[in-house]
C-alpha positions as CSV (number, residue, x, y, z in Angstrom):
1,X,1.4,22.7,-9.8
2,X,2.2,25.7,-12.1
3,X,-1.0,25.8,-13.6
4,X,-3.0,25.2,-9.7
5,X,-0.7,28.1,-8.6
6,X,-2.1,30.2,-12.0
7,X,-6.0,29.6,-11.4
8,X,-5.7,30.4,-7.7
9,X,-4.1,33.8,-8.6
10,X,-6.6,34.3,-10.9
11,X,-9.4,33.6,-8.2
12,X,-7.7,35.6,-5.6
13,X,-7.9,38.5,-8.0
14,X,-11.9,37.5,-8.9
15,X,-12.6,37.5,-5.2
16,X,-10.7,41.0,-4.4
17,X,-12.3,42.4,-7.2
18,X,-16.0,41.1,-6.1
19,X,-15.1,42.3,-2.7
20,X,-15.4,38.9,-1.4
21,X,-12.5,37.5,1.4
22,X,-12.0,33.5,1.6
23,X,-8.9,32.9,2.2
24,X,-9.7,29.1,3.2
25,X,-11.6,28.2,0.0
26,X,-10.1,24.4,-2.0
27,X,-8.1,24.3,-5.4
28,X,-7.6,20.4,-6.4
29,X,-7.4,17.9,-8.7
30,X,-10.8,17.2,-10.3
31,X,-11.8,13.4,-9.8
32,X,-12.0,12.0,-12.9
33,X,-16.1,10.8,-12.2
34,X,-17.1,14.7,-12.1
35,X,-14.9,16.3,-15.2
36,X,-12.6,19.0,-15.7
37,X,-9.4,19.2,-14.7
38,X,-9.5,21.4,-11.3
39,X,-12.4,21.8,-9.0
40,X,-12.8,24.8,-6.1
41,X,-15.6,25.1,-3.8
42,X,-14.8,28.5,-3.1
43,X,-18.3,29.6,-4.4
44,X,-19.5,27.8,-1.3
45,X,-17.8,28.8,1.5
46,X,-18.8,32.6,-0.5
47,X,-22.3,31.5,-0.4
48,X,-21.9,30.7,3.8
49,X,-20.9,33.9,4.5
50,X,-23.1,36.1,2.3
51,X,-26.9,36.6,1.7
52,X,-26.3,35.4,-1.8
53,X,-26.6,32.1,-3.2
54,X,-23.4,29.8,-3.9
55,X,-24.9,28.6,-7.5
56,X,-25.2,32.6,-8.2
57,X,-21.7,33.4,-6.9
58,X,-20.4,30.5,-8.7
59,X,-21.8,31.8,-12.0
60,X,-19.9,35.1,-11.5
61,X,-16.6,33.7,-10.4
62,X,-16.6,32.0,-13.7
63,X,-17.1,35.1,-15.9
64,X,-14.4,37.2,-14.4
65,X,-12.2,34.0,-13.5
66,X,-12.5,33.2,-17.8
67,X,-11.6,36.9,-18.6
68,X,-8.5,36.6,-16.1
69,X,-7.1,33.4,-17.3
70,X,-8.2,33.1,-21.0
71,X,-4.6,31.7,-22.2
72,X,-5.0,28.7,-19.3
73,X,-8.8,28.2,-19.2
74,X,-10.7,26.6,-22.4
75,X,-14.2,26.6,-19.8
76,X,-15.8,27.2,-16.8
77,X,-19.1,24.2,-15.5
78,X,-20.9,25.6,-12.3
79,X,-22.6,22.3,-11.0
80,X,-25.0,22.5,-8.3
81,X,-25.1,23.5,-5.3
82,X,-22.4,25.8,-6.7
83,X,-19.3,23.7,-7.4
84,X,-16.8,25.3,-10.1
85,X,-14.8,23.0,-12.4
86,X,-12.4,24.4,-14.9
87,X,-11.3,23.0,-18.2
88,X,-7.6,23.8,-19.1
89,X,-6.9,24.9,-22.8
90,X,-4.9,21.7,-24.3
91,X,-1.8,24.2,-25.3
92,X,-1.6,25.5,-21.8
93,X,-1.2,21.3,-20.9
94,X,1.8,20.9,-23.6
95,X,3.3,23.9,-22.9
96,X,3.7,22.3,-18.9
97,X,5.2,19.4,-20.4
98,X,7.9,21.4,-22.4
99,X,8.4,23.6,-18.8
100,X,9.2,19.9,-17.0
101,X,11.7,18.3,-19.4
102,X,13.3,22.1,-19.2
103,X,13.1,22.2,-15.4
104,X,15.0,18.5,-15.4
105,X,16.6,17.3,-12.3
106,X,15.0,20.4,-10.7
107,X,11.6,19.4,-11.3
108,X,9.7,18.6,-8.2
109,X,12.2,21.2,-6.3
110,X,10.4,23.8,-3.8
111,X,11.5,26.5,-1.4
112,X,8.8,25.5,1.1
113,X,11.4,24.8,4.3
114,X,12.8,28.5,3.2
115,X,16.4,27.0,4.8
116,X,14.5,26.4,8.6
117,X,16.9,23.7,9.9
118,X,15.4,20.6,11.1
119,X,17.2,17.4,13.0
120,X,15.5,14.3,12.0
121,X,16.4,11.1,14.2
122,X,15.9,7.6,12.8
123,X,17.4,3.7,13.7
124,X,19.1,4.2,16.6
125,X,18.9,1.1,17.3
126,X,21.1,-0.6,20.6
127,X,24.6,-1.5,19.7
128,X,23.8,-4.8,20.8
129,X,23.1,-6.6,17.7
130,X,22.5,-6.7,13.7
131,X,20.3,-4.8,12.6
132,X,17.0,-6.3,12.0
133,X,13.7,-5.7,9.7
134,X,12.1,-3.7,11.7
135,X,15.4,-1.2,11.6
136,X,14.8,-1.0,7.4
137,X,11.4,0.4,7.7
138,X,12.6,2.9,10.3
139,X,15.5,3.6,8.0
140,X,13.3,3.7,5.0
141,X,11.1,6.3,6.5
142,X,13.8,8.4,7.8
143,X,16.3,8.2,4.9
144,X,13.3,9.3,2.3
145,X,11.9,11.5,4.7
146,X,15.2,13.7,4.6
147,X,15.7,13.1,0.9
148,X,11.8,15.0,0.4
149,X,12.6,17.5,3.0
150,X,16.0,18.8,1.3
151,X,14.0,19.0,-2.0
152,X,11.7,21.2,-0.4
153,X,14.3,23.9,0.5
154,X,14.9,22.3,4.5
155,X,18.3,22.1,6.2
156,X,18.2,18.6,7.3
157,X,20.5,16.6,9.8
158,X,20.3,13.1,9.7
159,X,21.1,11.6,13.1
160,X,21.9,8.0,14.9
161,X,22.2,7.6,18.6
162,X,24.0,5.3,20.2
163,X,22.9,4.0,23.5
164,X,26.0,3.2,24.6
165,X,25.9,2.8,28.2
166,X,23.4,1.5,30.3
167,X,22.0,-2.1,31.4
168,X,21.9,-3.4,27.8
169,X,25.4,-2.7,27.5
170,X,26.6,-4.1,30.7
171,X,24.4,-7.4,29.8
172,X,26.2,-7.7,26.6
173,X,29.3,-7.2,27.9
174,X,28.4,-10.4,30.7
175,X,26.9,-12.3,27.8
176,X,30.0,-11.9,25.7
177,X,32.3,-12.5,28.6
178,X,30.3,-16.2,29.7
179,X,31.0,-17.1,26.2
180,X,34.4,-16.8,26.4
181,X,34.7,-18.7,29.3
182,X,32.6,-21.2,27.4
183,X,35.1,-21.3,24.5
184,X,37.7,-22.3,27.6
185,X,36.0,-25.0,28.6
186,X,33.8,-23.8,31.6
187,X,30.5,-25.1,32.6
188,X,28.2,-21.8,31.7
189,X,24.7,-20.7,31.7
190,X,23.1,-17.6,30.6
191,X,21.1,-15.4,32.7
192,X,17.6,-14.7,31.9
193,X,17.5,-11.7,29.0
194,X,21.2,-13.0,27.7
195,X,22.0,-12.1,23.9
196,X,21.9,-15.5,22.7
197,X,22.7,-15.0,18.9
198,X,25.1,-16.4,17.3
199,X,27.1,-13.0,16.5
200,X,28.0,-13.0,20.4
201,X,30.2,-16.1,20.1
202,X,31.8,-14.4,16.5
203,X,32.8,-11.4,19.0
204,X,33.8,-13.9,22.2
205,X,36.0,-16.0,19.8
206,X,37.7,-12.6,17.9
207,X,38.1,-11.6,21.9
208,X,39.5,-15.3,23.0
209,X,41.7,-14.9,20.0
210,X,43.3,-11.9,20.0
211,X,43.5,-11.0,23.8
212,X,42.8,-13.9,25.6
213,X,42.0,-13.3,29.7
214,X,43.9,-10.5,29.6
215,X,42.2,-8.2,32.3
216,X,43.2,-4.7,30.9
217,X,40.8,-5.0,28.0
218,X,37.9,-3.3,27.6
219,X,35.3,-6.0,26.3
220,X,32.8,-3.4,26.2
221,X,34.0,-0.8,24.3
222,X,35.5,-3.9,21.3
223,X,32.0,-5.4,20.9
224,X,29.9,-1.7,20.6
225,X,32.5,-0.6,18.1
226,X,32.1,-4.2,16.6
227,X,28.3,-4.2,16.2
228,X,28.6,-0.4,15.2
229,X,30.7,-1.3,12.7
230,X,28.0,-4.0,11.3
231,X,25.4,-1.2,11.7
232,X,27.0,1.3,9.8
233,X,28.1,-1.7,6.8
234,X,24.6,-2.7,6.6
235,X,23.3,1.2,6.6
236,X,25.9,2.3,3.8
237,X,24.8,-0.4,1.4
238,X,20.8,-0.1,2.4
239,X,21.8,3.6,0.4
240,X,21.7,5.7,4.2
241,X,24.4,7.8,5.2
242,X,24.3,9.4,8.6
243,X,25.7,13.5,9.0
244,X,26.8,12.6,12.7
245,X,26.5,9.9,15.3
246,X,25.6,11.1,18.5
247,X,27.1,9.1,21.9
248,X,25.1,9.2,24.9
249,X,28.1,8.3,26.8
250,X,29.2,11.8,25.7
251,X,26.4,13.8,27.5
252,X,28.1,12.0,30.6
253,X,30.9,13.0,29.9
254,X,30.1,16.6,29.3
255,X,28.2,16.7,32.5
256,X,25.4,17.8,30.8
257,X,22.8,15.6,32.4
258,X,23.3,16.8,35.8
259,X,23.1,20.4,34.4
260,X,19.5,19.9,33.1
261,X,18.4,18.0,36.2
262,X,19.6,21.2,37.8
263,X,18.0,22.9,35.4
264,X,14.6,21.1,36.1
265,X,15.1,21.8,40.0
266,X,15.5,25.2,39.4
267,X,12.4,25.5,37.7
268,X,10.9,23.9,40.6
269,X,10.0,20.8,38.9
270,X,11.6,18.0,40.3
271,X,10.6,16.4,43.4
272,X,12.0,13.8,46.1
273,X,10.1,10.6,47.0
274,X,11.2,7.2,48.9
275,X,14.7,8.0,48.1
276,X,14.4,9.1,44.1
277,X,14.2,12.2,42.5
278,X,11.0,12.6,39.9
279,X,10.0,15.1,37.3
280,X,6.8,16.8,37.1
281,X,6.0,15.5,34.1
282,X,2.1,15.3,34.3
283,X,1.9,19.2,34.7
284,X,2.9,19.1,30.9
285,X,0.6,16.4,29.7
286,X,2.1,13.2,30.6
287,X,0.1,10.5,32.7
288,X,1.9,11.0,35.5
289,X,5.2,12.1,37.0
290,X,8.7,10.2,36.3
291,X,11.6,9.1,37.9
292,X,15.1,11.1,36.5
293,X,17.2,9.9,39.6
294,X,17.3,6.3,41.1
295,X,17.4,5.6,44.9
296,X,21.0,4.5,43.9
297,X,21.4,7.9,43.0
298,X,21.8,7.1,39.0
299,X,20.3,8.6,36.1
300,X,17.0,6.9,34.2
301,X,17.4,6.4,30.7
302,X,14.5,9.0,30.5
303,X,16.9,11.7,32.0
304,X,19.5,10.9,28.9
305,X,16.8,11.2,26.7
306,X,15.8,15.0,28.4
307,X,19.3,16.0,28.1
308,X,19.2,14.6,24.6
309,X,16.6,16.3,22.7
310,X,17.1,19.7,24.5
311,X,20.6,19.4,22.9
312,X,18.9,18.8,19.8
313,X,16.9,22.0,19.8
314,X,20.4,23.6,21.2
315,X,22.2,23.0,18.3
316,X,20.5,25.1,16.4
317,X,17.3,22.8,15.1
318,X,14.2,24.8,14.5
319,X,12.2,21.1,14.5
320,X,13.2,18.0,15.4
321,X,12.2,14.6,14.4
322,X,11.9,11.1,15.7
323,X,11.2,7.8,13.9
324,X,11.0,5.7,16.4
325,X,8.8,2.0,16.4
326,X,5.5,1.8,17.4
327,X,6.6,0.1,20.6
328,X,8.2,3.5,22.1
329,X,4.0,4.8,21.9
330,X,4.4,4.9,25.9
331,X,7.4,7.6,25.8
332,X,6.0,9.9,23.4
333,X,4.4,11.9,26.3
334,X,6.9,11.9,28.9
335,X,9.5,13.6,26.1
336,X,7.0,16.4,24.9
337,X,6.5,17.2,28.6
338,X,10.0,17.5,29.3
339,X,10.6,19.7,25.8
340,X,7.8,21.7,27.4
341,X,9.4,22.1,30.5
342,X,12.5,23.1,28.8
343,X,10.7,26.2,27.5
344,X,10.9,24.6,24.0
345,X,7.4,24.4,21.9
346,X,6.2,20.9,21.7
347,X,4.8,21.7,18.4
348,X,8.4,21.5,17.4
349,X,9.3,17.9,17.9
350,X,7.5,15.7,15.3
351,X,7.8,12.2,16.4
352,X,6.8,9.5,13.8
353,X,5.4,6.3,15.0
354,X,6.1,2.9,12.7
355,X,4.1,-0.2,13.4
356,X,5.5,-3.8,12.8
357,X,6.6,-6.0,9.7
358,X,5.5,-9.5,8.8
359,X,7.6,-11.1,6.7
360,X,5.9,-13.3,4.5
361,X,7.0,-16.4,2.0
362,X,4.5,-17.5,-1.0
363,X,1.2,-16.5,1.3
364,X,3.2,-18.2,4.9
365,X,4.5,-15.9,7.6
366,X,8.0,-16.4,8.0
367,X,9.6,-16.5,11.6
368,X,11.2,-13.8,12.6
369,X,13.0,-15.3,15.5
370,X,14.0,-18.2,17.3
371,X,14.4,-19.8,20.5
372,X,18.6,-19.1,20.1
373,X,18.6,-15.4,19.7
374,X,18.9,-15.8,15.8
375,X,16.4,-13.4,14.6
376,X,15.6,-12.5,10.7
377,X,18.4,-9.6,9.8
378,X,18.1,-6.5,7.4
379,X,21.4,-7.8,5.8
380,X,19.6,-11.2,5.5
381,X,16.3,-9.2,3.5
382,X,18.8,-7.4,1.2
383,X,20.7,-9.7,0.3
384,X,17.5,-12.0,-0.8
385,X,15.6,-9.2,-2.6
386,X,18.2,-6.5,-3.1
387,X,17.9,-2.5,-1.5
388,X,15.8,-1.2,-3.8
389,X,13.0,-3.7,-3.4
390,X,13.7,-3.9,1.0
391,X,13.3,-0.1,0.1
392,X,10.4,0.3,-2.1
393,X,8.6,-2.4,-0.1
394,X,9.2,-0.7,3.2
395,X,7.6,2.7,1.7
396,X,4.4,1.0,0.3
397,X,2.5,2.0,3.6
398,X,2.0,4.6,5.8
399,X,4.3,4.6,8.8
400,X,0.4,4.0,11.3
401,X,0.0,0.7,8.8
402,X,1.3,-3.0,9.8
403,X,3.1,-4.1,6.7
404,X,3.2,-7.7,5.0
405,X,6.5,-7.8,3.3
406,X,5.8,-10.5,0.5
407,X,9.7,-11.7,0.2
408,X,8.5,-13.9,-3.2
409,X,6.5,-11.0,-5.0
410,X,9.6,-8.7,-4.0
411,X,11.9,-11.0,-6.2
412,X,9.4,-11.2,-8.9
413,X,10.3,-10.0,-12.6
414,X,6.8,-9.2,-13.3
415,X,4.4,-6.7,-13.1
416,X,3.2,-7.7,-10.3
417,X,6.5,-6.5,-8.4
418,X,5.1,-2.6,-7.8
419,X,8.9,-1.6,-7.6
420,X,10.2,-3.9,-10.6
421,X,6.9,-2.5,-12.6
422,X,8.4,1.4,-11.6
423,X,11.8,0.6,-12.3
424,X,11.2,-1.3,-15.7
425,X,8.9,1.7,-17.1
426,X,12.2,3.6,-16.6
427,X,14.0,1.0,-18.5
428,X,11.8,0.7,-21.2
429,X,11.7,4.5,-21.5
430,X,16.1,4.5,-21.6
431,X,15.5,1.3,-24.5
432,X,13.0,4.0,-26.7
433,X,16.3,6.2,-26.7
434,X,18.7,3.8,-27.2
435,X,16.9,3.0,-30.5
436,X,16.2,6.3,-31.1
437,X,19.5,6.9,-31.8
438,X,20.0,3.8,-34.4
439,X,17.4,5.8,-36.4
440,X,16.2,2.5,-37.5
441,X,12.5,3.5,-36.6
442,X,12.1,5.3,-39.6
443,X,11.9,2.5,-41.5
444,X,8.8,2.3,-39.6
445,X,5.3,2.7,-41.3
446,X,3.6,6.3,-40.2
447,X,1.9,6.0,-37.2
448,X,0.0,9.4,-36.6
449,X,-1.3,11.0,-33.3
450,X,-5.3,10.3,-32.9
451,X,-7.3,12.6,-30.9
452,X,-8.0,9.3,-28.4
453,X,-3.8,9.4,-27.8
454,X,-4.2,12.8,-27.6
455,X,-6.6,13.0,-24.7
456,X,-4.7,10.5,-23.2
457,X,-1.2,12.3,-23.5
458,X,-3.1,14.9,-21.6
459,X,-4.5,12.6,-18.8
460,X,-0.9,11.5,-18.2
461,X,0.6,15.2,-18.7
462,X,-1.9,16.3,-16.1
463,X,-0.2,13.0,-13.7
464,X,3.3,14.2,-14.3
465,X,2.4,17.9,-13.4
466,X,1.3,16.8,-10.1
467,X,4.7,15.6,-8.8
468,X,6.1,19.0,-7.0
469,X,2.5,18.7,-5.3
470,X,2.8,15.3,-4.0
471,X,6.6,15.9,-3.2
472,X,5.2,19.0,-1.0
473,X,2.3,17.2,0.3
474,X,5.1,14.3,2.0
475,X,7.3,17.0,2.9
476,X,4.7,18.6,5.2
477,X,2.9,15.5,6.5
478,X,6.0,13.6,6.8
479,X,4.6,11.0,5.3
480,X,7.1,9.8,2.3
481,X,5.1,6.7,1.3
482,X,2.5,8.9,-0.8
483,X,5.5,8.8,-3.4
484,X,5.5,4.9,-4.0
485,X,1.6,5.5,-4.7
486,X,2.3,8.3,-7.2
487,X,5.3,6.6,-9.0
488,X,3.3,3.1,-9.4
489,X,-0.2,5.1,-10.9
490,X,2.8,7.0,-13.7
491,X,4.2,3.6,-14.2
492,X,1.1,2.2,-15.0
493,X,-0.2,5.3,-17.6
494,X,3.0,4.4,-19.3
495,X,2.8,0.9,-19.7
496,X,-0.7,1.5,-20.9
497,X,0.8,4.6,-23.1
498,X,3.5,1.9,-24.5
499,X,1.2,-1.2,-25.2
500,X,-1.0,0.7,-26.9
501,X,0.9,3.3,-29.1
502,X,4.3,3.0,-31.3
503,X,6.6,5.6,-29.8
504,X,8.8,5.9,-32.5
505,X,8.0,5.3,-36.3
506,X,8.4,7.5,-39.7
507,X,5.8,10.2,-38.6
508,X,8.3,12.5,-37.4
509,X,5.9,14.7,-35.8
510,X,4.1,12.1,-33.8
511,X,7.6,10.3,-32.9
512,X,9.0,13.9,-31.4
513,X,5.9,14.3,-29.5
514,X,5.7,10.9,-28.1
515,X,9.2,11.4,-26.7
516,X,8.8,14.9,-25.0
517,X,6.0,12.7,-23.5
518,X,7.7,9.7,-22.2
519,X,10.8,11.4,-22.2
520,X,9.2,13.8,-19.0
521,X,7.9,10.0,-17.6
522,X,11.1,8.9,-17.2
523,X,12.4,12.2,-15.7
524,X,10.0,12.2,-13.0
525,X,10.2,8.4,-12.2
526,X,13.7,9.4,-11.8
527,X,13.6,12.3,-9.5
528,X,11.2,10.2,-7.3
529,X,12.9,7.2,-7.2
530,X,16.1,9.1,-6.5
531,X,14.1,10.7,-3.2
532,X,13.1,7.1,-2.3
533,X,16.9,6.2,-2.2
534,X,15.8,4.0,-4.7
535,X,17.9,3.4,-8.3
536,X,16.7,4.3,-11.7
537,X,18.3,1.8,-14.0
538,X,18.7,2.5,-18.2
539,X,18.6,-1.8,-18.1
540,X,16.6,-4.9,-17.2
């Protein structure tokens, strides 16, 4: 990235000094099919806005771009129609690997987010049950997403509401309460939409158990702190910490629903029909208006969530996102409109859609829930492939993608495993040093550097100095799965790199420079996995 953000000075100062403005002109990455190391088409975009031709423009680019840079730039190729792709001096390459393995645990750190706070919103799923598989992608994304945003110079809050109030709450309280009287002896049945799981009866027998019929107790509030208390267990060892747990019971209690209702009818933007009160929604871009008031004169969940996220922006959050599951698609619409109404940019609430997860067992789709409520838990996916691998497996896709979750290849000790392959290039890497410090590679027969390793050192150099890049580029998409990609392409160079040369032997020159090499590998498999929530381990 040092060396991108080098040439694009340089052709800044070409262009000023040609008189020529393009401010929207492309710096990237060469693909390896066409040659050199960066390639810019700002030659033509010059040649669209000028009487001159783009392969002439490109031609003098070149010459002053060559005398600007002549410590980074070993050659300029102008390819038709007037495509520029620059060669980087070899030195220039080894002198960004000493700059990375300097830079350390820093490396890959920006100042992008410039401190702008941002509230990001992930799980939040109903204290009505375990968590399930679905919840570890949304906490995947959300966790990782944080993680990349703080190492691009963001203030990030990580939040969980709780829904806890409501119809889902009241049915788990009935279906906790008919399973008590089950455990008395009654005749009971449950009502259509019951919680059926077995983790219903745990919390009716603690109840039976410890307070009996006694009427005083509140059977609600014991099984949402219960189930919270599950939640949180299984978050903590799925490596994801929340900075604050936000009640919707507490907006009630606040009174701060009725004051943005009363906002909204000040604005003149609620209405009255057949006994409820609705919002104008579809003046901001929603389908059509919505209810905020039942007939029975009670708040919609919709209102809670309008109270909600304008207290999000309230407390000080320049953006705010939500990760929510791809089945909320029908309320993304209705909660811009009401940020809109609020006075409060839409542009500002990023909310990240995640589709489904298929579990899958040697090629067969595994079940992910039965006719008894029992459905397949996150606890249940940890505990058969371990966090790292529920992790890394969540991540491999973008958050728009369905994802097959292969339980069998996420157990594997093999290459095939795209997170064991990561973490054991780490491992490997930790074993060179361990050696290293027996010093019995010297006893080793010289093996010195040939230009073929050299080129390839370069190829892989050029890999590793793309990091701070791709950490950016997830940063501002939001999109934290590009990472997995990167970190399984540097896993493979490596493995390559390993099978093919003898890092350590009695060439001390060619040992030393094989270890900057790797040594820079293993920092930036680090850092990454480290933004994945993912370990690094020295062993395997």
């Amino acid at each position: 990235m040092r060396i991108k953000n080098e040439l694009k000075k340089g052709i800044d100062e070409v262009l000023r000094k040609l008189h020529l403005e393009i401010p929207d002109y492309s710096l990237e990455f060469a693909p390896e099919e066409i040659g050199g190391d960066f390639a810019t088409n700002v030659a033509l975009i010059a040649g669209s806005r000028t009487e001159k031709l783009s392969i002439e423009i490109a031609e003098g680019i070149s010459r002053a771009l060559q005398e600007v840079e002549p410590d980074t730039i070993e050659r300029i190729e102008v390819a038709k129609p007037g495509f520029i792709n620059i060669y980087i001096v070899r030195k220039r390459w080894h002198r960004e690997l000493a700059m990375i393995l300097k830079e350390g645990k820093n490396y890959g750190k920006t100042n992008i987010g410039k401190g702008m706070k941002i509230l990001i919103e992930f799980v939040s799923a109903n204290p009505t049950g375990p968590l399930h598989v679905g919840h570890g992608r949304g906490a995947s994304i959300g966790d990782s997403l944080a993680n990349i945003l703080r190492e691009t110079g963001y203030q990030v809050v990580k939040e969980y509401y709780v829904n806890d109030i409501g119809n889902q709450i009241d049915l788990l309280e009935k279906s906790i309460n008919i399973r008590q009287k089950e455990l008395r002896g009654e005749d009971v049945s449950l009502p259509e939409g019951a919680y059926r799981g077995s983790y219903v009866k745990e919390i009716a027998e603690e109840l039976e158990s410890k307070y009996g019929k006694k009427k005083s107790f509140d059977c609600r509030e014991y099984a949402v702190q219960k189930i919270l208390s599950w939640v949180r267990k299984d978050l903590e060892d799925f490596g994801v910490k929340f900075d604050r747990w936000f009640f919707e019971s507490s907006l009630y209690k606040k009174n701060k629903v009725n004051k943005i209702v009363n906002s909204l009818k000040s604005k003149n933007l609620i209405y009255e029909r057949d006994g409820a009160q609705w919002f104008k929604s579809s003046q901001f871009g929603d389908e059509k208006d919505r209810v905020v008031i039942r007939e029975n004169k009670k708040p919609t969940y919709f209102t809670s969530d309008i109270t909600y996220h304008y207290h999000k922006f309230k407390r000080g959050s320049k953006k705010v996102i939500n990760v929510w599951g791809a089945d909320h698609h029908g309320y993304v619409d209705r909660i811009r409109a009401s940020v809109a109404a609020l006075g409060i940019s839409p542009e500002d609430l990023k909310i990240i859609l995640y589709q489904l997860v298929s579990l899958r067992r040697g090629g067969q789709q595994v079940s992910m829930s039965t006719r008894e409520g029992e459905f397949v838990t996150l606890r249940q996916v940890m505990e058969e492939v371990g966090k790292d691998a529920s992790r890394f497996f969540f991540l491999m896709r973008g958050a728009d993608s369905r994802l097959d979750f292969d339980l069998e290849l996420a157990k594997k000790q093999s290459p095939e495993n795209p997170v064991y392959y990561v973490q054991y290039a780490h491992a490997r890497i930790c074993s060179i040093f361990r050696e290293k410090r027996k010093k019995e590679y010297k006893k080793v027969s010289l093996t010195e550097r040939t230009e073929e390793e050299e080129k390839e050192s370069i190829e892989i150099i050029k890999r590793l100095s793309r990091y701070p890049e791709v950490v950016k580029n997830c940063a501002q998409r939001y999109e934290p799965h590009h990472l997995t990609g990167y970190l399984q392409d540097l896993a493979k160079c490596f493995h390559h790199y390993y099978d093919k040369y003898r890092v350590l032997s009695g060439d001390k020159s060619a040992t030393q420079s094989r270890l900057k090499l790797v040594g820079a590998i293993q920092l930036v498999i680090s850092n990454g996995l480290g933004l994945l929530g993912i370990s690094a381990p020295q062993k395997m």
